[in-house]
N, C-alpha and C positions, 0 to 999 in steps of 0.2 A: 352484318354488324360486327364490329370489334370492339376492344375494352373501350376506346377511344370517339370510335366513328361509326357513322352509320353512310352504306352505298344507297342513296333512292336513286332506282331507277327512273328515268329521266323519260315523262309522256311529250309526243310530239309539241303540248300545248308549252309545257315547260321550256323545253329547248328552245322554241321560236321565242321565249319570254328571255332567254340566256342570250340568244346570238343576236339579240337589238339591246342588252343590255339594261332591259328596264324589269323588275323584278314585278312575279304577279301578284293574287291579292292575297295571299297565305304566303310568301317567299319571305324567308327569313335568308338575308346574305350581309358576310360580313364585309367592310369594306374592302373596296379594291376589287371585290369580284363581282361580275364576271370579269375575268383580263383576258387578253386578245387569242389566248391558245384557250382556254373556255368558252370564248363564242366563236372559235374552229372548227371546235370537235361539235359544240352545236349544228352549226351548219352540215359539216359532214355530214351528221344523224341524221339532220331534216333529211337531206339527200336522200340518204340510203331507204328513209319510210317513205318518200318518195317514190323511188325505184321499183322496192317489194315490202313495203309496210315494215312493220316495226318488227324491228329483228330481236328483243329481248326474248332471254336473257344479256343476248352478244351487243346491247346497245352502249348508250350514254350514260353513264352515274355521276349523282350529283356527291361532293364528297362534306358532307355533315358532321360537326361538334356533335358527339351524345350528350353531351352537359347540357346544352341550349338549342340545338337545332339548327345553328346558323353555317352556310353554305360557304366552304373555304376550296374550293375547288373541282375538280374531273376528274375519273378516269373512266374508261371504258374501250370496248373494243370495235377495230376499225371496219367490222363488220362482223359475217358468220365465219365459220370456219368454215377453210378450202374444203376441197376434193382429201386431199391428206391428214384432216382434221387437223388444221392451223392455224392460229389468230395472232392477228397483234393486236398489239395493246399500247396505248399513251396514258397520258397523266400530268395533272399539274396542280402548282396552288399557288394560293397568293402570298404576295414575298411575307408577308408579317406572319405565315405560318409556316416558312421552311424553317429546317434545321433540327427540326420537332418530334422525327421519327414518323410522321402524317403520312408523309407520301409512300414511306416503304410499308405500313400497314396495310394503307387502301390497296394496293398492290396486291398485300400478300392476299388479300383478302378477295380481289379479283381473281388473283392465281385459283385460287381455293375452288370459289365459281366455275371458272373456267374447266379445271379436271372432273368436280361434281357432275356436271353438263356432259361429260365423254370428249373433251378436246385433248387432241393427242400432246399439242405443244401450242406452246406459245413464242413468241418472238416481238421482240421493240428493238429501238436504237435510240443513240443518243449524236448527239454534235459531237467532234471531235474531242473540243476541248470544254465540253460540259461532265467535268470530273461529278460533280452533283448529282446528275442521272442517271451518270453513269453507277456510283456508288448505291442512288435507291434500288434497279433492278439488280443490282451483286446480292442487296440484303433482302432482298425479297424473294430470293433463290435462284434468279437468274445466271447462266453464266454466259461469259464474254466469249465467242465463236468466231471473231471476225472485224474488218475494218475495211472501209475503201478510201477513196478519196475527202470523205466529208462526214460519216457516221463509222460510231462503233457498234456493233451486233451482237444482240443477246437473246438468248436461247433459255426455254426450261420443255424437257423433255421426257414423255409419262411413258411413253412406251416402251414394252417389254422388252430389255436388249440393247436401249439405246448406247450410244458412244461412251456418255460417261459412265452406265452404270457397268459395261464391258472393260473401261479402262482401270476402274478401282476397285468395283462391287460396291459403291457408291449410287445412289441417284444424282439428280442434277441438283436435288434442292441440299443435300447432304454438301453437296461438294462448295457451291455456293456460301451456304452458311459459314464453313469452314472460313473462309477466302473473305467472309465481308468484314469490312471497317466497321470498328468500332463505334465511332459517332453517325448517325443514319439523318441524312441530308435529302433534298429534295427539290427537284428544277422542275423545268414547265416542260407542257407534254410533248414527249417528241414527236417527231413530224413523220 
């Protein structure tokens, strides 16, 4: 939970109710959701409880107004952690609630999850030219590690010694902070 929002974790029943789009009989959601990257990462989920059941904490969140309860999005991680204690992580919402500070919340607020749990790091990406998500994971503590042909790469890193905390005596979320934009923006979940 944040000042803002609240992450429910997402039960297999839910998500199959996300990735066909039709809401169940307690869903409160606001319009426009679920959009097409909300019933991906459902699918994904279903998959994954599929495979080896339900991997929460490392699942699907639904991402929830605390004023009213209603469902303006996802995040969650694309499984457990590796062998190296490493996750990623996506995220999205729907357009009438970008621009709002939402998505770099639920983030941070996932971030938070994520080190509680013992994950050494985390990593996402974003489209090249999706300055938007790019900007949520900068303000969420994320920092920028990389590019290839089609994604930028972002890193936040808990472990003792890491790169950034050796190159300033910085952590990665320190450094980050520093570095983000001022206005906090929010795009759909990367892939």
């Amino acid at each position: 939970m944040t000042t803002r929002l609240v992450l429910h974790p997402l039960t297999p029943a839910e998500a199959e109710c996300v990735a066909e789009g039709r809401p169940g009989p307690d869903a409160l959601w606001a319009p426009d959701y679920p959009n097409d990257g909300d019933r991906a990462g459902a699918r994904h989920f279903l998959e994954h409880c599929a495979d080896t059941g339900d991997p929460q904490p490392f699942g699907a969140y639904e991402i929830r107004l605390r004023q009213d309860g209603y469902a303006i999005g996802g995040v969650g991680f694309h499984g457990v952690p590796d062998d190296r204690g490493q996750v990623t992580i996506g995220y999205g919402l729907i357009p009438a609630m970008r621009g709002k500070g939402y998505a770099s919340e639920a983030l941070r607020a996932l971030l938070d999850l994520a080190r509680a749990a013992g994950v050494a790091s985390v990593k996402g990406d974003a489209d090249l030219d999706n300055a938007a998500s790019q900007h949520v994971m900068a303000a969420a503590g994320m920092r920028f590690v990389g590019e290839d042909d089609l994604l930028r790469h972002y890193l936040i890193d808990w472990t003792a010694g890491s790169a950034a905390e050796r190159e300033s005596g910085a952590t990665a979320t320190d450094q980050a902070a520093e570095a983000a934009p001022s206005s906090q923006v929010s795009a759909r979940r990367p892939s």
